[in-house]
C-alpha positions as CSV (number, residue, x, y, z in Angstrom):
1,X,-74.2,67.4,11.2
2,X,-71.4,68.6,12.4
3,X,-68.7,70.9,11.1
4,X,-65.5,71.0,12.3
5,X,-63.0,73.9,11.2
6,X,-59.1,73.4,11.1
7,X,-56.6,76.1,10.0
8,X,-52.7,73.7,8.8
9,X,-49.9,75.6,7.2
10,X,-47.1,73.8,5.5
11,X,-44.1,74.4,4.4
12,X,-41.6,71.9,1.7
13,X,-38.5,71.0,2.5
14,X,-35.9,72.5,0.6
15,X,-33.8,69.8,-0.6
16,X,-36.5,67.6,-1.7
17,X,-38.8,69.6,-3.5
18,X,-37.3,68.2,-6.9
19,X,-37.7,64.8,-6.1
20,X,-41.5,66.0,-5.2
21,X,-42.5,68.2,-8.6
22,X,-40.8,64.3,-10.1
23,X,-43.0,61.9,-8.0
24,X,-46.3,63.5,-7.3
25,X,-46.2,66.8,-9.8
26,X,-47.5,70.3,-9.2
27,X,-47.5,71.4,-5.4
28,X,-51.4,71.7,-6.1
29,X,-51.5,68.3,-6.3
30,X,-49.3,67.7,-3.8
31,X,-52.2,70.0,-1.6
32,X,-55.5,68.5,-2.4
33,X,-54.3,64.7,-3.0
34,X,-51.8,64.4,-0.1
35,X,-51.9,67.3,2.4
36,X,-55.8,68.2,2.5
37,X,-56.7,64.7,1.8
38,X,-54.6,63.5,5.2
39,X,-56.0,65.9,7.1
40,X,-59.1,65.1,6.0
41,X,-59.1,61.5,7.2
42,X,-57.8,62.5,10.4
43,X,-60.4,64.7,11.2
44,X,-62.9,62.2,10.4
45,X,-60.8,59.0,12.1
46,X,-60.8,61.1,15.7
47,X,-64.4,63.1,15.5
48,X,-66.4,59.9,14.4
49,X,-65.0,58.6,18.2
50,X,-67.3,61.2,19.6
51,X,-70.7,62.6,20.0
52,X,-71.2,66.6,19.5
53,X,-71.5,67.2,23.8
54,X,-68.2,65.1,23.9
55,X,-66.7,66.7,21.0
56,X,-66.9,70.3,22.7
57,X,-65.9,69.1,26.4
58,X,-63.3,67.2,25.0
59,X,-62.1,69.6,22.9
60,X,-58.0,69.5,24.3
61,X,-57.8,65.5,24.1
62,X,-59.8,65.6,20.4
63,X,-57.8,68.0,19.0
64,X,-54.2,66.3,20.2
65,X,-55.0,63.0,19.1
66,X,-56.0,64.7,15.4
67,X,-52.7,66.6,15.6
68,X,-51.4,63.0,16.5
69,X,-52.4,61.1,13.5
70,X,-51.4,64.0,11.0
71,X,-47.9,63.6,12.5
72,X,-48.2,59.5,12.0
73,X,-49.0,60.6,8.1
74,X,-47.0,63.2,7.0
75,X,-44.1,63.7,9.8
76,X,-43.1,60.1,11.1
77,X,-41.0,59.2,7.2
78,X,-37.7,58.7,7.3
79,X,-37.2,61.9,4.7
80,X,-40.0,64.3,5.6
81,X,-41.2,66.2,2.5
82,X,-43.1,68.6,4.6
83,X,-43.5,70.7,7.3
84,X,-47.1,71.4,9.0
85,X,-47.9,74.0,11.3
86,X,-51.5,73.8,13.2
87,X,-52.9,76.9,14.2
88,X,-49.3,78.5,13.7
89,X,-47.5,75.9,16.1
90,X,-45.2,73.4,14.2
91,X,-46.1,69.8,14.3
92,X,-43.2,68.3,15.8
């Protein structure tokens, strides 16, 4: 098998965070049922696209088209609840 290893930060933004503790509850949940869960399936969506050789000589390509489809989850809303940073660099 193999492992693959991913460091996101978030942030909340601001002005919704009310209408966020109202809709989805804690900002636990809001971590393991939205946030790690998205990530998650990207991971999976891109890596299962590629053998372990390809993985590691395509390492540049993999890793933007995972950054990609986290952005098509949690950034492309019309009001954006949150912020993600990957390896310190925000998703834009």
């Amino acid at each position: 098998p193999i492992e693959v290893h991913s460091e996101v930060q978030y942030s909340l933004e601001p002005t919704l965070v009310t209408g966020m503790y109202e809709s989805i509850g804690s900002r636990e949940r809001l971590e393991t049922d939205i946030i790690k869960k998205g990530i998650l399936e990207s991971v999976k969506a891109v890596t299962t696209n590629y053998t372990s050789h390809e993985l590691i000589i395509n390492r540049p390509v993999v890793k933007a088209k995972i950054i990609n489809l986290i952005y098509q989850k949690f950034m492309s809303r019309k009001e954006t609840l949150i912020y993600l940073r990957w390896n310190g660099k925000l998703i834009k």
